[in-house]
C-alpha positions in Angstrom: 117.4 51.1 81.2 120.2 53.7 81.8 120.0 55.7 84.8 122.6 58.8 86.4 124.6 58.2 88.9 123.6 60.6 91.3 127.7 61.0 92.1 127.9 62.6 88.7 125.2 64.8 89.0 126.5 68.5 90.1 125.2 70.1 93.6 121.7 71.3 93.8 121.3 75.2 94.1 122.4 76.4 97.8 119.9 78.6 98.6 121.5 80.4 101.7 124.6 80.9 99.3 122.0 82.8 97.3 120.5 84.8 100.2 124.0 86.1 101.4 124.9 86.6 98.2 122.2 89.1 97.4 122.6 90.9 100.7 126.5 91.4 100.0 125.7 92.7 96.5 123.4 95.5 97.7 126.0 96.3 100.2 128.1 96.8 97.4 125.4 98.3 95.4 123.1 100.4 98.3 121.7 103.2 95.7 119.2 100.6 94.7 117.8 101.0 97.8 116.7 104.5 96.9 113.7 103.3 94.5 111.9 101.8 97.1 112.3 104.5 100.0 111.1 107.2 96.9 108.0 105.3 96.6 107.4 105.0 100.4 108.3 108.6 100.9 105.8 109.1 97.9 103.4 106.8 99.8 103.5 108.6 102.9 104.4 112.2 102.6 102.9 113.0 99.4 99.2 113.8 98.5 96.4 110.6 98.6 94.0 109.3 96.1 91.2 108.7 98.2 87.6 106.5 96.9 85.4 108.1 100.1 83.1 109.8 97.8 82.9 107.1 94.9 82.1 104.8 98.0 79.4 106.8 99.4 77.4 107.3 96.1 78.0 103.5 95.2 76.5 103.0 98.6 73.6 105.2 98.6 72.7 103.8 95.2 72.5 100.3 97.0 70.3 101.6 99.7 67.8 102.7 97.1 67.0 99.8 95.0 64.0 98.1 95.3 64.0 95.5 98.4 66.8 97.0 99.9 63.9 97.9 102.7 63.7 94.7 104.2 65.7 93.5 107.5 67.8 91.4 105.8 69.1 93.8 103.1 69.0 96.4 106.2 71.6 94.4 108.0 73.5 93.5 104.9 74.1 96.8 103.6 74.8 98.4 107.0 77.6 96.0 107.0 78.5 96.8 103.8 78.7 100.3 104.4 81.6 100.0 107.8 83.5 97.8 105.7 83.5 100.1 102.4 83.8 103.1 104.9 86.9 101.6 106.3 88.5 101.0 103.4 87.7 104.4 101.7 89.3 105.9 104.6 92.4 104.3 104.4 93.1 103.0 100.7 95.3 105.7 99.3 94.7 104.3 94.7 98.1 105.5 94.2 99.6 102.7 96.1 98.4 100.6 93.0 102.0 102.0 91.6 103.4 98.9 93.8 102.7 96.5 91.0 102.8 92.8 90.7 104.8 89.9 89.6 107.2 93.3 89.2 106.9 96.3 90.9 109.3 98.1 93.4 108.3 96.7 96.8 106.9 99.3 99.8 106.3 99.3 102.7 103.6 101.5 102.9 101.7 99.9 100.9 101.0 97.5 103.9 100.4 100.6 106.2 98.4 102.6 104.4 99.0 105.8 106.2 96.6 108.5 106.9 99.1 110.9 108.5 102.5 111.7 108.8 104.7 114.0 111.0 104.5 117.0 109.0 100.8 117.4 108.7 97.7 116.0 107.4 98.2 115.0 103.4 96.5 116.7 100.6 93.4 114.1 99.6 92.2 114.5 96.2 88.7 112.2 95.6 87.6 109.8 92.4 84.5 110.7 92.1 84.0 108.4 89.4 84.2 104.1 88.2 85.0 105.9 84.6 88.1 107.7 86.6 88.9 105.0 89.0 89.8 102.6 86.0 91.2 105.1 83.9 93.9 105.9 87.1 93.8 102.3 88.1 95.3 101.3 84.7 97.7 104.3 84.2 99.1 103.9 87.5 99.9 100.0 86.8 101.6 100.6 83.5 103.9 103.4 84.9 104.5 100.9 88.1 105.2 98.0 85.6 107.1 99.6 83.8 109.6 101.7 86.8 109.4 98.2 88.5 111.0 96.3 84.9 113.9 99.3 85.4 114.4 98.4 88.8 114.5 94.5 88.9 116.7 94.9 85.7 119.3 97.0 87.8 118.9 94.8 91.1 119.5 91.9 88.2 122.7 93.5 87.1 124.1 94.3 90.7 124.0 90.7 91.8 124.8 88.5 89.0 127.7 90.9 87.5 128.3 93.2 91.0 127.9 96.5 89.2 124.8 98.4 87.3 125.5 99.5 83.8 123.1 102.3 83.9 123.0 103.1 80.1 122.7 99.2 78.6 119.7 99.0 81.7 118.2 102.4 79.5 118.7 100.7 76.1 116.7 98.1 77.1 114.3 99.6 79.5 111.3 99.7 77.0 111.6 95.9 75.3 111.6 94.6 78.7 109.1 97.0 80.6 106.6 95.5 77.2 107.4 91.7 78.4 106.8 92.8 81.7 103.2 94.0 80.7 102.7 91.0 79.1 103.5 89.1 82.0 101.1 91.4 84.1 98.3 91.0 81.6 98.7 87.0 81.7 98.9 86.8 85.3 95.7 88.9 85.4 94.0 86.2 83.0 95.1 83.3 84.9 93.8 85.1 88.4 90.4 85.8 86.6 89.9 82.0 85.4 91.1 80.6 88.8 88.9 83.3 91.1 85.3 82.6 89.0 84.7 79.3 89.8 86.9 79.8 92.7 83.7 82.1 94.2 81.3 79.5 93.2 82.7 77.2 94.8 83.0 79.3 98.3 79.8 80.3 98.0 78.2 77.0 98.2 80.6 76.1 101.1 79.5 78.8 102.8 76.3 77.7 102.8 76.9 74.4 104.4 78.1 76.6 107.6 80.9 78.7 108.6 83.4 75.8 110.0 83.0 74.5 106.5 82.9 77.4 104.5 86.7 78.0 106.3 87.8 74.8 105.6 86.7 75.4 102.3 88.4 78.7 101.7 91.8 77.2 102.8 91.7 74.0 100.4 91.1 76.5 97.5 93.6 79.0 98.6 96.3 76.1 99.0 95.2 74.9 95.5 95.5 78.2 93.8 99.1 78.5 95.7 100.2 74.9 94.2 98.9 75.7 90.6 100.5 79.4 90.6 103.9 79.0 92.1 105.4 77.5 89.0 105.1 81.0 87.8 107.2 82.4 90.7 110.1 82.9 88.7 108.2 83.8 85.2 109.7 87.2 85.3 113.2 86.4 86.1 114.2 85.0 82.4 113.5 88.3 81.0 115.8 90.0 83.1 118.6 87.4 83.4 118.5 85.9 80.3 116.6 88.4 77.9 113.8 85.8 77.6 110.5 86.7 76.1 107.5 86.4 78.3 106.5 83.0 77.3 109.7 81.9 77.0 110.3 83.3 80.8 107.5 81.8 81.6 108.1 78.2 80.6 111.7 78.5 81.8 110.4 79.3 85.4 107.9 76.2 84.8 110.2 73.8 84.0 113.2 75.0 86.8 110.4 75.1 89.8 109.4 71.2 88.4 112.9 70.3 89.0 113.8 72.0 92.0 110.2 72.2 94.3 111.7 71.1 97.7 114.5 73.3 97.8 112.4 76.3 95.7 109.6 76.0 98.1 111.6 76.2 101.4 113.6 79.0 100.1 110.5 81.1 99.2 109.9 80.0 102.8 112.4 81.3 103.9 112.9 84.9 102.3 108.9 85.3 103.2 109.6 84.3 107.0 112.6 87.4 106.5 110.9 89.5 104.6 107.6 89.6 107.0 109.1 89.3 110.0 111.6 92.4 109.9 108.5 94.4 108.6 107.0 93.7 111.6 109.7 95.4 112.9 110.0 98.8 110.3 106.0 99.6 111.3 106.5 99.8 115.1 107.2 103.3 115.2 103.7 104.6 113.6 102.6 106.4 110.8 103.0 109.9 112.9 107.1 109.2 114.0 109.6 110.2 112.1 111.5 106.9 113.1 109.8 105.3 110.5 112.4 106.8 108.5 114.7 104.0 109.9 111.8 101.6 108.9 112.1 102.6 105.4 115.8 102.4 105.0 115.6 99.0 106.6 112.6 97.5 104.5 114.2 99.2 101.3 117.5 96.9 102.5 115.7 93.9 102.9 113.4 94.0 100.3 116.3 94.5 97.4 118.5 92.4 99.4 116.2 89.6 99.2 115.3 90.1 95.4 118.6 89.8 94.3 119.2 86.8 96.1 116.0 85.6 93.5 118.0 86.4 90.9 120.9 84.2 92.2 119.2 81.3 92.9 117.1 81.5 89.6 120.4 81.9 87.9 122.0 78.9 90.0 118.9 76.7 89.5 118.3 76.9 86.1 122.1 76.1 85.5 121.7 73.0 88.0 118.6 71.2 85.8 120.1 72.2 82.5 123.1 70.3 83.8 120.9 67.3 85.4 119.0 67.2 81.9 122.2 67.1 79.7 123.8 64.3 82.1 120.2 62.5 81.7 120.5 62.6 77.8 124.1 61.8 77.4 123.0 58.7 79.9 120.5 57.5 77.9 122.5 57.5 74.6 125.1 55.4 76.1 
């Protein structure tokens, strides 16, 4: 049987290459930086979409079913009730325009402010689950959809160094409707992992706490090693105008070939990307010095996303290289 020899084979992707790479084209490139300071601005100065009343009626239904008298239910609900209240308080529904696999990234999403140094922001409520989907779906297809327009210019500024503004318009809407499709499919593959994902907790959980834990991490590590093939499923649209499921495969088949090095560079950019927000959120909500925060998350963040975009570029080149060496082996 033939085999390569691995002296012929080119050099695997160099994934610190691609971080400084991405850095030094935002440099070159720093209005990109504005989209995700406009959303954090949004996020923190403008008004809130707040789920305190929705909560409370949810919650008061609870309290008055039949059984919901006894200790148990007592104790269950009353925990219920601090952790809904918590959350009510805090979750502003228009951060839901930071969208996932695309979406522009924020920093206050992570915070979730309830002030800021100006003065207490406007709260409107939802009042209702009719209205809280209907604003929960709206707000992800208009975050989609400014997040396909801003990975597409972040795409253009590090693998060409400059934005074309009005060929990133032309194709705005064919690739903000892959993007959905991608969004859509990533929702159907959460739902099928998370059902019997819950069952599967839940009877753990009943064996005890130490093994309910356990239990949660195994499942969490396999969800995590059947997902991250799909890290790079939106990056073929935007580099290579791939269709979804053509993106999708292409990130399938370039994350089979490269997993050590993919996996310790998405190690890597996480470690930078968390650790300096640690940094932009010591300030506090109530400072204007999270200003600085914003401009330096808004850096990093883009920074680090088009140093994807380099490596997935890099990477995909790399195994369609290795694969054509393979076949021209084999025919020998």
């Amino acid at each position: 049987m033939n085999t390569v020899n691995s002296k012929t084979l080119p050099a695997p992707p160099n994934f610190i290459q691609s971080i400084l790479g991405g850095f030094d084209s935002i440099t070159n490139n720093l209005i990109l930086i504005v989209f995700p300071i406009i959303l954090d601005l949004f996020l923190w100065l403008g008004p809130h979409l707040r789920l305190n009343t929705l909560v409370n009626s949810i919650l008061y239904a609870m309290e008055n079913l039949p059984g919901s008298s006894t200790p148990e239910m007592i104790e269950i609900l009353e925990m219920n009730r601090k952790m809904w209240a918590a959350s009510g308080d805090h979750f502003n529904l228009l951060s839901i325009l930071r969208t996932y696999p695309v979406g522009i990234p924020s920093l206050m999403v992570s915070i979730q402010p309830i002030a800021n140094p100006i003065t207490e922001p406007h709260t409107i409520q939802v009042i209702s689950v009719r209205g809280l989907l209907g604003i929960w779906i709206l707000l992800s297809i208009l975050g989609l959809a400014i997040g396909a327009f801003y990975f597409r210019s972040v795409a253009q500024a590090a693998l060409s160094g400059k934005i074309n503004w009005m060929k990133t318009i032309i194709r705005w809407p064919w690739m903000a409707i892959q993007v959905w499709l991608l969004a859509m499919l990533w929702l159907a593959i959460i739902i099928t992992l998370s059902i019997p994902g819950s069952c599967i907790i839940t009877v753990l959980l009943s064996g005890g706490a130490s093994m309910g834990r356990i239990g949660i991490l195994i499942f969490m590590g396999m969800v995590l090693w059947l997902i991250f093939p799909l890290v790079f499923s939106a990056h073929g649209i935007f580099v290579n105008q791939r269709m979804m499921w053509d993106s999708v495969k292409d990130s399938v088949r370039m994350t089979r070939y490269t997993f050590p090095t993919t996996a310790l560079y998405f190690f890597i950019i996480l470690i930078l990307g968390e650790g300096m927000d640690i940094l932009w959120r010591i300030p506090g909500e109530e400072s204007w010095l999270t200003m600085i925060g914003l401009a330096g998350h808004g850096f990093i963040a883009t920074g680090v996303l088009a140093s994807t975009f380099i490596y997935y570029r890099d990477a995909t080149s790399w195994v369609e290289q290795v694969l054509q060496r393979v076949k021209l082996s084999s025919e020998v």
